[in-house]
KOLNUBA-503145 format. One record per residue (C-alpha): x, y, z; residue in three letters. Coordinates in steps of 0.2 Angstrom, whole numbers, padded with zeros to 4 digits, always signed. Example, Ala and Ser with C-alpha at 12.3 -4.5 7.8 and 13.67 -1.06 7.14 Angstrom:
+0062-0022+0039ALA
+0068-0005+0036SER
***
This chain:
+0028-0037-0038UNK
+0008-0035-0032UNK
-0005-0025-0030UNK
+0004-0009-0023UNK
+0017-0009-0037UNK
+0003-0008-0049UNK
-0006+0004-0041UNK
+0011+0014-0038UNK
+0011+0013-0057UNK
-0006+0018-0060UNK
-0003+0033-0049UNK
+0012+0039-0057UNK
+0005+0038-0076UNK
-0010+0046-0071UNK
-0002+0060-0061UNK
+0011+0062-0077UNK
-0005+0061-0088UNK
-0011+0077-0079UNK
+0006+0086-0079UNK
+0009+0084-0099UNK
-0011+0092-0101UNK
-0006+0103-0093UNK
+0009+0112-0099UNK
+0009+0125-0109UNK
+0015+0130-0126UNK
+0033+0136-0117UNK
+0035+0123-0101UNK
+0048+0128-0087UNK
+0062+0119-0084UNK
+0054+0113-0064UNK
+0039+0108-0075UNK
+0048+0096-0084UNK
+0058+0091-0071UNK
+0044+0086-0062UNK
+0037+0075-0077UNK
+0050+0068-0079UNK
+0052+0060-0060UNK
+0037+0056-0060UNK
+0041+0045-0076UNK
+0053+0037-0067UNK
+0043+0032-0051UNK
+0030+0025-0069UNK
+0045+0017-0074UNK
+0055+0011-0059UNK
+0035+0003-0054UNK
+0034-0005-0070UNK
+0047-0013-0069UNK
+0045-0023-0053UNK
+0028-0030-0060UNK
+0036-0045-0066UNK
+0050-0048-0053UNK
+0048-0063-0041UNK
+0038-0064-0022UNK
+0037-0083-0018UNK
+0019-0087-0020UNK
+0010-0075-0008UNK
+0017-0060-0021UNK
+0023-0050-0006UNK
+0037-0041-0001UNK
+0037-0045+0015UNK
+0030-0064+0017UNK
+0036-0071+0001UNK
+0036-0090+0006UNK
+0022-0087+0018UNK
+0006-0096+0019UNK
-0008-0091+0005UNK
-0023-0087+0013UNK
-0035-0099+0006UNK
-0050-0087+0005UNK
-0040-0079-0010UNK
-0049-0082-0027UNK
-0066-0089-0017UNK
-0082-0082-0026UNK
-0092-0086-0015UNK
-0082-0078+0001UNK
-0073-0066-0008UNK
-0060-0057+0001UNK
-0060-0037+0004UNK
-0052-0023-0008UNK
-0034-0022-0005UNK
-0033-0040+0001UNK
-0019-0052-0006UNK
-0014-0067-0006UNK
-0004-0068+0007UNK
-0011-0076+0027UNK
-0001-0066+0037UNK
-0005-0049+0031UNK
-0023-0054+0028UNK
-0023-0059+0047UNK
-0016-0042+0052UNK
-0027-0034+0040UNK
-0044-0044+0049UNK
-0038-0039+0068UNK
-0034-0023+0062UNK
-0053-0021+0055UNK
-0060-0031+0069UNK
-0053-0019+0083UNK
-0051-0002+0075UNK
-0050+0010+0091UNK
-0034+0002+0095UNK
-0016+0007+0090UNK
-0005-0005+0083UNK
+0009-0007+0098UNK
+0000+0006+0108UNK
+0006+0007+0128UNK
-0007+0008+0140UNK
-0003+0023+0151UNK
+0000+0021+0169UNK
-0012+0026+0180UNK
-0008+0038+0192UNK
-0013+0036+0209UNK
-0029+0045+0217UNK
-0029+0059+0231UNK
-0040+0054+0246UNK
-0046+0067+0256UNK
-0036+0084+0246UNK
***
């Protein structure tokens, strides 16, 4: 599906990878447990690699616009950056303006005492 999908299944065969090491010669019954969901996450991962985005490959804009700094060498885009435009835009204010929250309120103001 994109680039967290693989890295959600990067994740999970190396956390699984560090489970199996290390169990031990008589594993519990929770210890296998918890290899085994972890499988699944691997599994459940793996299997949305190949399903089908629309051309930006994401989940939430998938007929959106591509971004056409995506696959430029000579303005590369940054890690974590995908195809599509309107995450990539979201992604560059966010970056451009990183003291402030995402729908933050500004507080009201209270008024000032005079002469108390």
């Amino acid at each position: 599906m994109g680039y967290a999908n693989l890295r959600e299944l990067q994740t999970a065969l190396t956390t699984a990878s560090d489970l199996a090491c290390a169990l031990q010669s008589a594993p519990t019954r929770r210890d296998a447990d918890q290899l085994v969901d972890v499988l699944r996450q691997a599994l459940t991962a793996a299997s949305s690699l190949g399903a089908e985005t629309g051309p930006t490959g994401c989940a939430v804009h998938p007929n959106g616009a591509v971004d056409p700094l995506y696959g430029d060498p000579e303005d590369p885009l940054p890690p974590g950056y995908g195809k599509c435009l309107l995450c990539n835009d979201r992604r560059r204010r966010a970056d451009a303006h990183p003291h402030i929250r995402p729908h933050a309120r500004p507080r009201p103001r209270r008024p000032r005492r005079i002469g108390a």
